[in-house]
C-alpha positions as CSV (number, residue, x, y, z in Angstrom):
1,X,0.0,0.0,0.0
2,X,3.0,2.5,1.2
3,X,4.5,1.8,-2.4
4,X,1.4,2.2,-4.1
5,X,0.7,5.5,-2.5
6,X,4.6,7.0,-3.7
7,X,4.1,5.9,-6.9
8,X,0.9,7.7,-7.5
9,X,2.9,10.7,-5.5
10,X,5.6,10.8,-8.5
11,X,3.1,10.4,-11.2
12,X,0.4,13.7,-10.0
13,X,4.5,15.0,-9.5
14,X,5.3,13.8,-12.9
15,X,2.1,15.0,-14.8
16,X,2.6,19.0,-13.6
17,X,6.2,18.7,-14.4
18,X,6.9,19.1,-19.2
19,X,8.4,16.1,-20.8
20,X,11.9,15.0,-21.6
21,X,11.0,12.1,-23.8
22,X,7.4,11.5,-25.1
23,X,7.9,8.5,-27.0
24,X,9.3,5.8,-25.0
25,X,9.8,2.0,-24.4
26,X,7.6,2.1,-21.3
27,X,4.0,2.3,-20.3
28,X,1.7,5.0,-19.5
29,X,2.4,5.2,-15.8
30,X,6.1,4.3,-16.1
31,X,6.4,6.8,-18.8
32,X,5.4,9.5,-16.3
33,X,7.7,8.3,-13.4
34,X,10.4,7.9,-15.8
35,X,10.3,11.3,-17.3
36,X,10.2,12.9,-14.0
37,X,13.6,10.9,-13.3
38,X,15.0,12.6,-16.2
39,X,13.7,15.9,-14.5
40,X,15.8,14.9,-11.1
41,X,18.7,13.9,-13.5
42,X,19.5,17.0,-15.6
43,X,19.3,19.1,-12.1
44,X,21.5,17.2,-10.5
45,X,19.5,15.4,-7.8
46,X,20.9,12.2,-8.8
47,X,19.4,10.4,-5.9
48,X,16.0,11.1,-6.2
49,X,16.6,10.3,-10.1
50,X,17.4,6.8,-8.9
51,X,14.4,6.7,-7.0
52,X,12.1,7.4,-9.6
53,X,13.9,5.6,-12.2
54,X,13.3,2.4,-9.6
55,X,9.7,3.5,-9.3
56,X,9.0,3.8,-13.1
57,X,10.7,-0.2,-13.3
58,X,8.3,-1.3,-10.0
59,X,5.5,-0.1,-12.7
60,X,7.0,-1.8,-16.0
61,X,10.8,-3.7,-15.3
62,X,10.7,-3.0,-18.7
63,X,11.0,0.3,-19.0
64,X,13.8,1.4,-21.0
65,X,14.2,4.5,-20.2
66,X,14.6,4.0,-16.6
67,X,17.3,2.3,-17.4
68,X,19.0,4.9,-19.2
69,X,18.2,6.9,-16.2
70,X,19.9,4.8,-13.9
71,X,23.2,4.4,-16.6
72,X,23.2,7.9,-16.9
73,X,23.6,8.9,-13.4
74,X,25.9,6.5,-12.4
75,X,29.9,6.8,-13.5
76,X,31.2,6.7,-16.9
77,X,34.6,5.9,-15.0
78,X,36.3,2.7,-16.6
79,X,37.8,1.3,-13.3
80,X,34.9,1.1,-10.8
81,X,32.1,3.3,-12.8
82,X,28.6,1.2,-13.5
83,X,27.5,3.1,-16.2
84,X,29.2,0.8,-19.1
85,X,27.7,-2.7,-17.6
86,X,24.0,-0.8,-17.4
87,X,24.4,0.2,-20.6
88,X,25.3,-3.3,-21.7
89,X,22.1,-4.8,-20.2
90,X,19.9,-2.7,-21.8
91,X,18.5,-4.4,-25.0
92,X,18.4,-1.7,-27.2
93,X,16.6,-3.6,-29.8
94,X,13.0,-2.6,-27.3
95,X,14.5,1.5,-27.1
96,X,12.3,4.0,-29.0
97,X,14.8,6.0,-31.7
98,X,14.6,8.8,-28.7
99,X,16.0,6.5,-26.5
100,X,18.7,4.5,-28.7
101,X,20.1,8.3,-29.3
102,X,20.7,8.8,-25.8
103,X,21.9,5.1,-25.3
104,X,24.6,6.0,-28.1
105,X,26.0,9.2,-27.0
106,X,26.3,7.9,-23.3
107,X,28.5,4.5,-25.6
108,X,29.8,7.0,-27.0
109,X,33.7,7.3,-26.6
110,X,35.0,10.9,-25.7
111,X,36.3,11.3,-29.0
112,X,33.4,10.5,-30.8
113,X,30.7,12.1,-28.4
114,X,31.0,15.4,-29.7
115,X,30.3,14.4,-33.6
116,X,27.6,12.1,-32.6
117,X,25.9,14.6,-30.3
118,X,25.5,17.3,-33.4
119,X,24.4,14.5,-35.4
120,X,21.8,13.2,-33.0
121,X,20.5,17.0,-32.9
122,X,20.2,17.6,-36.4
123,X,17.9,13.9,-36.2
124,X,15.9,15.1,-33.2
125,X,15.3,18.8,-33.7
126,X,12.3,18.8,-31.3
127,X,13.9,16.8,-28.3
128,X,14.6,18.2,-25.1
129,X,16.8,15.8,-24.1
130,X,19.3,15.4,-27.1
131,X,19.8,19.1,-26.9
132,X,20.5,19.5,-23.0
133,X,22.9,16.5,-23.2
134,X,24.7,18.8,-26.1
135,X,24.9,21.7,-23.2
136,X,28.1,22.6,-21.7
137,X,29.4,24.1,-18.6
138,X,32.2,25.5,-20.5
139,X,29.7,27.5,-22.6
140,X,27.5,28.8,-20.6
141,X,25.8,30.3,-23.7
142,X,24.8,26.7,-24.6
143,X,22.2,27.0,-21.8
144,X,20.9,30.2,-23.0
145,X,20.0,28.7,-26.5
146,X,18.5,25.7,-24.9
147,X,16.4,27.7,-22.7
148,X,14.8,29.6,-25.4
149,X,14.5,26.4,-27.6
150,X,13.0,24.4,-24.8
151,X,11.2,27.0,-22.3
152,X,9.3,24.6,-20.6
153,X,12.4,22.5,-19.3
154,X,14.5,25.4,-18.9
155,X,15.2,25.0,-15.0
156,X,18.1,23.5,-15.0
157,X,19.4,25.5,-17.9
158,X,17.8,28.6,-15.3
159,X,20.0,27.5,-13.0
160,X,23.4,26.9,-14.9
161,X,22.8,30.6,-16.4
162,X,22.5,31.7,-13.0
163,X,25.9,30.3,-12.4
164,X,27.1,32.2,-15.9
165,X,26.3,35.7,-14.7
166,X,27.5,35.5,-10.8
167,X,30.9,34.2,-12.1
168,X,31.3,37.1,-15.5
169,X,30.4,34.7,-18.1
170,X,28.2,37.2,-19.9
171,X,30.5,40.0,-19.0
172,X,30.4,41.5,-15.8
173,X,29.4,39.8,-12.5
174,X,25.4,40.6,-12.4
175,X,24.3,39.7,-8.8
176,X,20.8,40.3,-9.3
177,X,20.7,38.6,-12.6
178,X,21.9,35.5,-11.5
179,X,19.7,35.9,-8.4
180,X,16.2,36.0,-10.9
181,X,17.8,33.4,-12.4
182,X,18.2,30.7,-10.2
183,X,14.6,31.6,-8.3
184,X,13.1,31.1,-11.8
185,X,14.7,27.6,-11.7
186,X,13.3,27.0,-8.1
187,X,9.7,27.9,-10.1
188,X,9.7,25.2,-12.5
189,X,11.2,22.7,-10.4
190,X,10.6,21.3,-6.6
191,X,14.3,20.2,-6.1
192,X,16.7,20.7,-3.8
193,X,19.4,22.0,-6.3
194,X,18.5,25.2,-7.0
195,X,18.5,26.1,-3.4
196,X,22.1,24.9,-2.8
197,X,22.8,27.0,-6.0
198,X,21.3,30.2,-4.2
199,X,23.2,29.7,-1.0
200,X,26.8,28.9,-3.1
201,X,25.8,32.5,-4.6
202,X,25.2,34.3,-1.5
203,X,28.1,32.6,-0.1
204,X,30.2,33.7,-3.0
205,X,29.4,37.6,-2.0
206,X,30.2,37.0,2.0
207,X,26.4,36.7,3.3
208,X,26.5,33.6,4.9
209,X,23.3,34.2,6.9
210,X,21.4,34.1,3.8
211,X,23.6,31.5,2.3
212,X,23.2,29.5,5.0
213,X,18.8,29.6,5.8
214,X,18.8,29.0,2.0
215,X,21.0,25.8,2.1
216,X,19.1,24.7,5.2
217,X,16.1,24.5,2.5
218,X,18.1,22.5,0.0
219,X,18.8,19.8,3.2
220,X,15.0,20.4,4.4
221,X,14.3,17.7,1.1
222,X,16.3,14.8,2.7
223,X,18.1,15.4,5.5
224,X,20.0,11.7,6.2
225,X,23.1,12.0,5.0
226,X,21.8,14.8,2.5
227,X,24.7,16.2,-0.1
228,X,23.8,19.2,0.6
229,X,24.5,19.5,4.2
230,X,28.5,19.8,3.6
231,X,27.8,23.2,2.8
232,X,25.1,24.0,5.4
233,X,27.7,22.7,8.0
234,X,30.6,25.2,6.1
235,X,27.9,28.1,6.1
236,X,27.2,27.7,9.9
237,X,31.3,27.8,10.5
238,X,31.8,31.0,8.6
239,X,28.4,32.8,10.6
240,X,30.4,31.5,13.6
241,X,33.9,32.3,12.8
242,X,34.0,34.8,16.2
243,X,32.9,32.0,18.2
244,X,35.1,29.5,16.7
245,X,38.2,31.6,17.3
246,X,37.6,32.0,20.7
247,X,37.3,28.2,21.3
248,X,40.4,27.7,19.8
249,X,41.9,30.1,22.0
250,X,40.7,28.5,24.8
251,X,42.0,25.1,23.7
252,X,45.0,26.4,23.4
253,X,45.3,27.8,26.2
254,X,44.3,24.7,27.8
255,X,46.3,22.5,26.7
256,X,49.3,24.4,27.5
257,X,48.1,24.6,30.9
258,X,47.9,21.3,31.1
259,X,51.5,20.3,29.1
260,X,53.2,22.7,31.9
261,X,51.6,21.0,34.8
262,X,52.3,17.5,33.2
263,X,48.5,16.7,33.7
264,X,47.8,14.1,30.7
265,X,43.9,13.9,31.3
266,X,43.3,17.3,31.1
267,X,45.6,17.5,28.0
268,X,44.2,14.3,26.5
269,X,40.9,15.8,24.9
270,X,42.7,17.6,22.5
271,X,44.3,14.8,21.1
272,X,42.8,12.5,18.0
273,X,43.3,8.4,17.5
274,X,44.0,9.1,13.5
275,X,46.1,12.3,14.3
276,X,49.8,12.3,14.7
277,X,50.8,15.6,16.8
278,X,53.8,16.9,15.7
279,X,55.6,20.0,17.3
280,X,58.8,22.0,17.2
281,X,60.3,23.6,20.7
282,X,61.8,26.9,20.6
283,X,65.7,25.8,21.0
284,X,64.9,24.8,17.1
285,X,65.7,21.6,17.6
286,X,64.2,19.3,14.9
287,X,60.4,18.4,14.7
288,X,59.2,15.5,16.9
289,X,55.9,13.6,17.1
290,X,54.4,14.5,20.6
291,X,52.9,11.7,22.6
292,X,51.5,11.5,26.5
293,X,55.2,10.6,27.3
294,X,55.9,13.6,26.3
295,X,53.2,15.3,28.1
296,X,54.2,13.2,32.0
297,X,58.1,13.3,31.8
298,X,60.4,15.2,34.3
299,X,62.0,18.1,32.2
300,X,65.5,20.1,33.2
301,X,63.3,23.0,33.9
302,X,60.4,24.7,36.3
303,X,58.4,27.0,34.8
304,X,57.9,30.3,37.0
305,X,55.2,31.9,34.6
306,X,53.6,31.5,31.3
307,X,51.2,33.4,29.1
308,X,49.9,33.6,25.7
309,X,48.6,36.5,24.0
310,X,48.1,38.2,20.7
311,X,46.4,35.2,20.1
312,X,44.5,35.1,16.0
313,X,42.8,32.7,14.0
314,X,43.2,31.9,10.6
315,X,41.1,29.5,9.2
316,X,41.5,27.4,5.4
317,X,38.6,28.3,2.7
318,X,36.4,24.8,4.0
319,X,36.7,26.3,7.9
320,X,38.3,22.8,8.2
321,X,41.9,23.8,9.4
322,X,42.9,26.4,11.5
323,X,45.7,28.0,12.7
324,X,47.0,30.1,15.6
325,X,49.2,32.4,16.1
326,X,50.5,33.8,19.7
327,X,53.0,35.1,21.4
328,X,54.5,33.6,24.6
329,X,56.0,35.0,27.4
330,X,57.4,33.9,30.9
331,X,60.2,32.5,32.9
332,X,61.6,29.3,34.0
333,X,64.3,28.0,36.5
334,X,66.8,25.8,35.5
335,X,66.9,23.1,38.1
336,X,70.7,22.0,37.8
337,X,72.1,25.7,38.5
338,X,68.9,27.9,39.9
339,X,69.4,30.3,37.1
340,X,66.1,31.8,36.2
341,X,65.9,32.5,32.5
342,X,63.6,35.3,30.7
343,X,61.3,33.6,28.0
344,X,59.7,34.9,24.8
345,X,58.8,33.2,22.0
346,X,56.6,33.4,19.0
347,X,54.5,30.6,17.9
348,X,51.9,29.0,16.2
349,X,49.9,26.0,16.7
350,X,47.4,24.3,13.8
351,X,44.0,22.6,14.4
352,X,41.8,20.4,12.6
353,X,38.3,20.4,13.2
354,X,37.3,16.8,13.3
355,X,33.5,14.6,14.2
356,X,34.8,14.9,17.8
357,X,35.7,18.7,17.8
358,X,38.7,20.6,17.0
359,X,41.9,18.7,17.7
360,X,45.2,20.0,17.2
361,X,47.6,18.9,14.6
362,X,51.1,21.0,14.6
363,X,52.6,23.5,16.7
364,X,56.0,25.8,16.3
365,X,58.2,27.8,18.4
366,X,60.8,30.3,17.7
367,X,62.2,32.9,19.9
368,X,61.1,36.7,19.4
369,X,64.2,39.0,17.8
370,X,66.6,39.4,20.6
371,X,64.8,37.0,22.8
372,X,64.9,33.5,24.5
373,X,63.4,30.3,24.1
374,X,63.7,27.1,26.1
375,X,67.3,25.5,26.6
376,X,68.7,23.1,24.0
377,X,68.7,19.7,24.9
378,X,71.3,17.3,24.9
């Protein structure tokens, strides 16, 4: 009954959306499911193309088209792509001449997918789909023609234009055009893709707010595990780039609280199983990988005071990395001769923000101009 109920779903679905393919190697229903699938397809939401593709074959397994569907979105990659051993189970003798011209310029090899595209669009002058497969990316302009060609399945070719303008394809960068754009794709189509488009192009001119309640729409469609949350997740990091700093300021001020008082389980949570911690002391001797030994282990020195300050964080483009830098200064008592020695270094310590929370990777010391760090050791 449940599946009953989504198929009829994706066919009232299907039946508002225009068609990719009228004639096809499927029947009525199917032919509705499976056009929708192209729909998903040529906007990108390849998941929910498989879905419907499977749905269209739970009406008619023989449904070619859903086949194709399923080829199409799955990788042309020789070594571990699927799309060549789909393609070889699909008896093409049962495709419609619509369908056998897609099957051929997905068999097609890359040298010979160009000539047979143009070839299969002079044959099928009237077919949405042979013309947006002849689309490119690195013509933006190719979109353009399409949409006017084919204005009732222009939303992905909406939303690709949209791309063209924010980035200077059609001269200069047009903000607003590329915002109609891609809201005219969200229109024609009740996807996911469009909104992740609009939040990469708010993102692009530094309003994450926006970038981000607009992604949170895109995830809103199918939140477990949805693609799109990689960028909600980045867009939340950049609207909380203050906050963030100021952890990682903490945590580093932390865990050198806890390296001077040799106290491993304090200094322990900033530590990661997969992560090797590497640092450099500031008698420049050469990097070592630091480990709780490191961390419990009697030293030739007592530290009398110890503070970090002009403390910043930088962080990598994906808000994935960061790193510190700090100045240090103190004093410490060497315990052979009681001679208490002036410290002040500069350092710099890098982080990696993991499942678990930020743990640090890599930290450096040098000693400031003039200055001193820690004594060499023999």
């Amino acid at each position: 009954m449940k599946k009953s109920v989504l198929i009829l779903f994706i066919c009232a679905t299907a039946i508002a959306n225009a068609q990719w393919i009228d004639n096809m190697s499927c029947n009525k229903n199917a032919k509705l499911i499976a056009n929708q699938a192209i729909e998903y397809a040529v906007n990108l939401e390849y998941m929910s193309a498989f879905g419907a593709a499977n749905s269209a074959l739970l009406l008619d397994e023989n449904c070619g088209c859903a086949k194709l569907v399923l080829a199409f979105i799955s990788s042309p990659n020789a070594e571990w792509g699927s799309r060549a051993k789909k393609l070889k189970e699909i008896n093409i003798s049962k495709l419609t001449s619509e369908e056998k011209a897609w099957y051929d310029i997905m068999a097609a090899s890359n040298d010979e997918k160009m000539t047979v595209q143009a070839t299969l669009q002079n044959q099928f002058p009237n077919s949405p789909l042979i013309h947006y497969l002849a689309t490119t990316p690195k013509d933006i302009a190719t979109f353009k023609v399409f949409a006017d060609k084919f204005p009732k399945q222009a939303s992905s070719a909406y939303n690709m234009i949209s791309y063209g303008y924010m980035n200077g394809a059609f001269g200069e960068k047009n903000a607003a055009e590329a915002m109609k754009y891609v809201k005219m794709s969200q229109e024609m189509h009740d996807g996911p893709n469009a909104y992740d488009s609009m939040g990469e192009h708010y993102a692009s001119l530094g309003d994450y707010e926006n970038a981000l309640n607009i992604q949170l729409k895109a995830v809103d469609y199918g939140v477990f595990a949805s693609p799109y949350g990689v960028n909600a997740k980045l867009y939340l990091a950049k609207n909380s780039k203050e906050e963030i700093s100021k952890t990682l300021i903490e945590n580093q001020n932390s865990m050198q609280d806890a390296i001077l008082k040799g106290d491993y389980e304090s200094y322990k949570k900033f530590e990661h199983p997969e992560i090797i911690y590497t640092t450099g002391d500031s008698n420049l001797s050469p990097f070592y990988v630091y480990t709780k030994e490191n961390v419990i282990k009697k030293t030739q020195i007592t530290w009398d005071s110890f503070e970090l300050s002009n403390m910043k964080a930088y962080f990598s483009p994906d808000m994935k990395t960061a790193v510190l830098n700090f100045e240090a200064d103190g004093a410490y008592t060497m315990i052979n001769s009681g001679t208490t020695i002036p410290y002040a270094t500069r350092g710099s310590s890098t982080w990696v923000n993991t499942d678990d929370g930020w743990k640090v990777l890599h930290t450096s010391y040098a000693p400031r101009k003039g200055k001193i760090g820690i004594p060499g050791i023999d």
